[in-house]
C-alpha positions in Angstrom: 0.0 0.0 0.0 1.2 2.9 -0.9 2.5 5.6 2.2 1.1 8.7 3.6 4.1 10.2 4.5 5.3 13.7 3.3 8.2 13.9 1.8 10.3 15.8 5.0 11.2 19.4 4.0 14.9 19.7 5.1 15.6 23.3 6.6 17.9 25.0 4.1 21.3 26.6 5.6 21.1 30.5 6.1 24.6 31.0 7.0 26.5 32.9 4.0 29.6 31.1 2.6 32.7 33.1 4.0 34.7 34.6 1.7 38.4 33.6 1.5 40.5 36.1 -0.1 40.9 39.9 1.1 39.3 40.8 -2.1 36.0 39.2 -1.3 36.6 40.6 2.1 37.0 44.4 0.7 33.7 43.8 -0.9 31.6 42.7 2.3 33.3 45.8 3.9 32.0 48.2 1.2 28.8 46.8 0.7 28.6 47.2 4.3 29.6 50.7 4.4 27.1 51.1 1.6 24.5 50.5 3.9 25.6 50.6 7.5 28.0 53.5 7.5 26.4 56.9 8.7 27.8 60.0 6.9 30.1 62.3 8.8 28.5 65.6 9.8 30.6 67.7 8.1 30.3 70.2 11.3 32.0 68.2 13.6 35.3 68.6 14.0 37.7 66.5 12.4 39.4 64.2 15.3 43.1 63.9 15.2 45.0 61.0 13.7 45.5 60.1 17.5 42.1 59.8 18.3 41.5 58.4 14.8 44.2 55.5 15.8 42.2 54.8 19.0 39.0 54.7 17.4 39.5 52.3 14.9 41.7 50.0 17.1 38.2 50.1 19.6 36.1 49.6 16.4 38.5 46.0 14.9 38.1 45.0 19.0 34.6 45.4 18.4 34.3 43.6 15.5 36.4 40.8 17.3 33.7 40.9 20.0 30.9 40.6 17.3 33.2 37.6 15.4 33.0 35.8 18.6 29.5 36.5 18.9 28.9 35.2 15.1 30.9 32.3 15.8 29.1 31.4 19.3 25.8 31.7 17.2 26.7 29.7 13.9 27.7 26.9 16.5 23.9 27.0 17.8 22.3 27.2 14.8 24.9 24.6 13.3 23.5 22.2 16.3 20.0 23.1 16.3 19.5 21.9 12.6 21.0 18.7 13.2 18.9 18.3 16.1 15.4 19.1 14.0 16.4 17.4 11.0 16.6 14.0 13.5 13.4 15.0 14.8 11.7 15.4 11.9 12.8 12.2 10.7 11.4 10.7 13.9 8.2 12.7 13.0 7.9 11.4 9.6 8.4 7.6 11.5 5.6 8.1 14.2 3.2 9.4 11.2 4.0 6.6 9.3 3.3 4.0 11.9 0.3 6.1 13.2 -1.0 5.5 10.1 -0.3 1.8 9.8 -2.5 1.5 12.8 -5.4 4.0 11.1 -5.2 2.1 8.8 -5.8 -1.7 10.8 -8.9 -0.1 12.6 -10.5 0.9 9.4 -10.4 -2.9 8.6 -11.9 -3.6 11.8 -14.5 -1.2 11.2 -15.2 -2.0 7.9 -15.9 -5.6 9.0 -18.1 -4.7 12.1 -20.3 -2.5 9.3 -20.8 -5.9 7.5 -22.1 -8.1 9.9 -23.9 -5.4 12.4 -27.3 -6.2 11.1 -26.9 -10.4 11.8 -28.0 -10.9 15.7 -26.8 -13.6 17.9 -30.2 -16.0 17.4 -29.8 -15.4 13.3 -26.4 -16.3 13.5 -27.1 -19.7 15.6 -29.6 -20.2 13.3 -27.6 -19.7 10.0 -24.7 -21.7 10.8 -23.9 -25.5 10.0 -24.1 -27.0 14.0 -24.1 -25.7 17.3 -20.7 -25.8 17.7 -19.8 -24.2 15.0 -22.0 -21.1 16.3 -20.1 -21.2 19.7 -16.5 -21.8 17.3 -17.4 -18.5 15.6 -18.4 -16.6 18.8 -15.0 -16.9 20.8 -13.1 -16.4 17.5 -14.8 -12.8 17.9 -14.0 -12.7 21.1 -10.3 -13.1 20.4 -10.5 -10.3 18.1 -12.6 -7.9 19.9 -9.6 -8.6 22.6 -6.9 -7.5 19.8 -9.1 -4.5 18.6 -9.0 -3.5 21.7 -5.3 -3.7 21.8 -5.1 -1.6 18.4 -7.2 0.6 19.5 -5.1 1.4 22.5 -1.9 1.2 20.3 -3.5 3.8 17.8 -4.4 5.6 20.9 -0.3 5.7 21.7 1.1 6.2 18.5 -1.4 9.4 18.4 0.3 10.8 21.5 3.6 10.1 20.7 3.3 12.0 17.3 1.5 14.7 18.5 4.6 15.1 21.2 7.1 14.8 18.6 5.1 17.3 16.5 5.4 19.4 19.1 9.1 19.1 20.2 9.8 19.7 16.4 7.7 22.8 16.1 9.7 23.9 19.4 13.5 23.3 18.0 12.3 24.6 14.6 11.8 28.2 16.8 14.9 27.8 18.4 16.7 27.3 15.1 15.1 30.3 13.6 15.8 32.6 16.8 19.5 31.2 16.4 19.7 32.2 12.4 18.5 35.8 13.7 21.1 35.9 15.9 23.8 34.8 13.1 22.1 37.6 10.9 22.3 40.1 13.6 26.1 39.5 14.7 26.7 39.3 10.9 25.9 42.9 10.5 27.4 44.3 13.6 30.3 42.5 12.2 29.8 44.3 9.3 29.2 47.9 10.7 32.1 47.8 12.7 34.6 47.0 10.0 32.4 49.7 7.7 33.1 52.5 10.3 36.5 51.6 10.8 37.3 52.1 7.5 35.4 54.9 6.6 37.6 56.6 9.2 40.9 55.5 7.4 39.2 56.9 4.0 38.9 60.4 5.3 42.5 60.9 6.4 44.9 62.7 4.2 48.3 61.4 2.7 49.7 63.1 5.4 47.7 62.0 7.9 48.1 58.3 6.7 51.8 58.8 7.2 51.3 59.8 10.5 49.6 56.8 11.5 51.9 54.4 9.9 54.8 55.9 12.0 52.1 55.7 15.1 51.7 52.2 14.3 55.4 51.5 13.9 56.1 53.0 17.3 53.9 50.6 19.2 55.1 47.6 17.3 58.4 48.6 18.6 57.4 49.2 21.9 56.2 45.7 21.4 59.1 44.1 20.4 61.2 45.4 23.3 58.7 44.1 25.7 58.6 40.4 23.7 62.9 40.7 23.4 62.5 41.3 27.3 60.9 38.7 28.0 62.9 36.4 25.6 65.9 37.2 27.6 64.2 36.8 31.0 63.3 33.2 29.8 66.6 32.6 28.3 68.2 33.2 31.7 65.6 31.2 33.5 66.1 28.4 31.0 70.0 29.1 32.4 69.6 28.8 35.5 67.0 26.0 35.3 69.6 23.7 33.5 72.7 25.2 35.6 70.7 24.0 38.3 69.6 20.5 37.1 74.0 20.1 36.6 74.4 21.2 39.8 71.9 18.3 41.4 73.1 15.7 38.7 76.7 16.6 40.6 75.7 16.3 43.9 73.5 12.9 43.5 77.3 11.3 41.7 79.2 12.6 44.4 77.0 11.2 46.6 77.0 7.7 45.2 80.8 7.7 44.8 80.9 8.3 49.0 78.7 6.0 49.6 80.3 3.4 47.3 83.6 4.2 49.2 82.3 3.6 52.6 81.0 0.5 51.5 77.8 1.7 53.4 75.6 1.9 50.0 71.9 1.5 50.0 70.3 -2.0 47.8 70.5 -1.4 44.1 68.4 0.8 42.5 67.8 2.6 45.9 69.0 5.9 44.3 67.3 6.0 41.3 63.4 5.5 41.9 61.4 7.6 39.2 60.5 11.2 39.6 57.1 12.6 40.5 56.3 12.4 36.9 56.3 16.0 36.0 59.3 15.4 33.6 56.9 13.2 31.6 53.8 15.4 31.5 56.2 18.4 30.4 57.6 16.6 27.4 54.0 15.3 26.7 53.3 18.5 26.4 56.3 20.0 24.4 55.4 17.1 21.6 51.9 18.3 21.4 53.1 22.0 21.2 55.2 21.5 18.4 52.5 19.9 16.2 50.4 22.9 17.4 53.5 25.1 16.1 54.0 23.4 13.0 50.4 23.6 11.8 50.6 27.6 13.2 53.4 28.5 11.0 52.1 26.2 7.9 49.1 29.5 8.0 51.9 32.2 7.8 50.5 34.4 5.3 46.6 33.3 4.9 44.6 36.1 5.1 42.3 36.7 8.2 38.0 36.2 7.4 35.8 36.9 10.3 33.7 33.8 10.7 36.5 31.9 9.1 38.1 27.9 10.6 40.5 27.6 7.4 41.7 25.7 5.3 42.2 29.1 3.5 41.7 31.8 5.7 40.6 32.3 9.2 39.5 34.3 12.1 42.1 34.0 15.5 39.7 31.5 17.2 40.0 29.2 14.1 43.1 29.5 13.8 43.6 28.3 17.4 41.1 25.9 17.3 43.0 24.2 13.9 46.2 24.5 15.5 45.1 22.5 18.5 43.1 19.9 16.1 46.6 19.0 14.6 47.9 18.0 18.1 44.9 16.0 18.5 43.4 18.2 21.1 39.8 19.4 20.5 39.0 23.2 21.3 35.4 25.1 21.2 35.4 27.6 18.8 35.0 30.6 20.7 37.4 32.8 22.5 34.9 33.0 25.4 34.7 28.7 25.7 38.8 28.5 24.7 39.8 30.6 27.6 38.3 28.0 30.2 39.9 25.0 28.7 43.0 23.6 30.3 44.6 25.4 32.9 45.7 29.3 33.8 49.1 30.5 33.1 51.2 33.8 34.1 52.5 35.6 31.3 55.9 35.0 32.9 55.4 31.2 32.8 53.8 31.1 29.6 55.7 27.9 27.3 55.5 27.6 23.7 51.6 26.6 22.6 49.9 28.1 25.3 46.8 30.0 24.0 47.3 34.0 25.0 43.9 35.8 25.3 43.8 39.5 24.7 41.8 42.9 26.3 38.6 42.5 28.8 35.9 41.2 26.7 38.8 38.4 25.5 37.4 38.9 22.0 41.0 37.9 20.6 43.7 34.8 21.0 47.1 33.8 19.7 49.5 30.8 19.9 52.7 31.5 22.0 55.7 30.3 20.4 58.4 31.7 22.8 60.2 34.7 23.0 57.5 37.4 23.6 56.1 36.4 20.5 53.1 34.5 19.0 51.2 33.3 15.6 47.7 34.9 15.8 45.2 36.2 12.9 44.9 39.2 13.4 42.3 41.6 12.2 40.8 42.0 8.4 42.9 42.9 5.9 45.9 41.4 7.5 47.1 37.9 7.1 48.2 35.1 9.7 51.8 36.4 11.1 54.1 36.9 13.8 54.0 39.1 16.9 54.8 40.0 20.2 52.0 39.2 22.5 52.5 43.0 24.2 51.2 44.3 21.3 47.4 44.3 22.8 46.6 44.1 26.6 46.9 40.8 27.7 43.7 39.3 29.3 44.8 36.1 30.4 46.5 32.8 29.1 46.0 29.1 29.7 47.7 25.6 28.8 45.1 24.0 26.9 46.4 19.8 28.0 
């Protein structure tokens, strides 16, 4: 017999496809100053290439904060489709066998409208022997007892469908609050990165230049804060092995006495296993240097808000991939990242560790040593290099 059942609509994907090279991403950014950009009021006075610089460093945080915020909501909406396209499947199941059972009880009905008019006495009368009268009656006893049954199963079926129905119709407004959400962060994204450079577009040559050499001075600044801290590590590194010689000295010297006195403890006494520490570091160092490896493989790919690679990505992607190639899963966030793992002091910080930047941690890179780390920056720049004083440091962790 042929089925009832509707073909199941799948819910179609609202999320756009993310451009990958800065050329696609120059046109989202002027289609978005098209229409998110408000015009400046030529009566205001024009702000200096300081305040300028400030501004559109707060406005690329801000579209970091929205990026997370994008990211965060594509990951709902990402789940809540899987979740009603299961439950609409299960939907389409309970109809099906809710109809099955429609369809028994018809049967039953039909055959009850067949033989209502023949009573009892005609019955005993119109068949072949006594016995085959009383043969007849408990065989429709038997299946009043299994309409009964059906009718209860038909009865179950009907509530479990309407339940599903219902739970579907429930995620199916979830999802679609989720897609507004992706829509919404989208074009704050959008109007951030719109602003920022419609500020940039009103500066003179002049002013430009003045930027540039704004910008120069506080990578510098930067790098004498990372080289600082390269040095401080080099001469802990010193002092770390310097001591480790020292202890390797003093445990032989020790040995050779006691082997002198003849007074020596049973073999193996002085060399039981360490606390295990040793172990979990270099565990740790191996992972970190597949995490490197895949870090400095992006050198060069341009930065896409939204983006996990293979060809471009936004800084939480990027950390997220990095991690992936050591076998370590990560959320995709910024704001779920910084909670994985455990905390570490910018002065203890090893090569790896996952640096999170200003208060609203809207931005991460991947320490590599020496002050410095592999991050993607902001749009219109590609994955790169750079000290991790360059922003305000929120926080870091070590994420196994």
């Amino acid at each position: 017999m042929a089925s009832h059942r509707k073909p199941r609509t799948r819910v179609r994907t609202t999320a756009p496809a993310l451009g990958v090279t800065t050329a696609a991403l120059a046109s989202v950014g002027l289609l978005a100053q098209s229409a998110g950009a408000a015009p400046a009021d030529p009566s205001a006075p024009k702000p200096s290439v300081e305040e300028v610089q400030k501004k559109v460093d707060d406005l690329y945080r801000q579209a970091g904060t929205a990026t997370q915020k994008y990211n965060l909501a594509k990951e709902a909406t990402d789940k809540q489709r899987k979740s009603v396209d299961g439950m609409l499947d299960s939907v389409a199941r309970s109809t099906e066998r809710l109809n099955d059972a429609r369809r028994k009880l018809g049967t039953y009905a039909a055959a009850q409208y067949r033989s209502g008019s023949v009573t009892p006495t005609a019955a005993l009368l119109l068949a072949d022997s006594p016995q085959a009268y009383f043969d007849q009656n408990r065989l429709m006893d038997r299946m009043t007892e299994r309409q009964r049954a059906d009718v209860t199963d038909f009865q179950k079926q009907q509530e479990t469908a309407s339940e599903e129905r219902a739970e579907a119709t429930r995620s199916l407004e979830s999802l679609t609050e989720s897609q507004a959400s992706l829509k919404s962060s989208k074009q704050d994204v959008q109007r951030k990165l719109a602003e920022a450079r419609d500020l940039l577009s009103r500066l003179t040559a002049q002013e430009k230049a003045r930027l540039a050499k704004l910008e120069k001075e506080r990578e510098a600044e930067a790098r004498r804060k990372a080289e600082a801290k390269a040095r401080a590590e080099a001469e802990a590194a010193e002092k770390a092995d310097a001591e480790r010689e020292r202890e390797r000295r003093e445990e032989a010297q020790r040995d050779e006495s006691g082997t002198g006195a003849g007074t020596g403890a049973a073999p193996g006494a002085g060399t039981s296993p360490g606390t295990g520490t040793g172990s979990s570091s270099d565990a740790y160092a191996a992972k970190a240097e597949k995490v490197l490896a895949f870090a400095r493989a992006q050198i060069g790919k341009p930065y896409v808000w939204g983006a996990a690679g293979p060809s471009s990505y936004d800084c939480s992607g990027l950390t997220q991939g990095a991690w992936k190639a050591a076998g370590v899963t990560l959320p995709r966030t910024t704001w779920d990242q910084v909670n994985v793992g455990n905390r570490v002091a910018t002065e203890n910080l090893k090569p790896g560790d996952l640096v999170f930047f200003y208060d609203d941690i809207s931005h991460v890179g991947v320490y590599i040593g020496g002050g410095k780390m592999i991050h993607a920056p902001k749009p219109g720049a590609y994955v790169r290099e750079e000290s991790i004083f360059y922003m305000p440091i929120h926080g870091s962790v070590r994420p196994a």
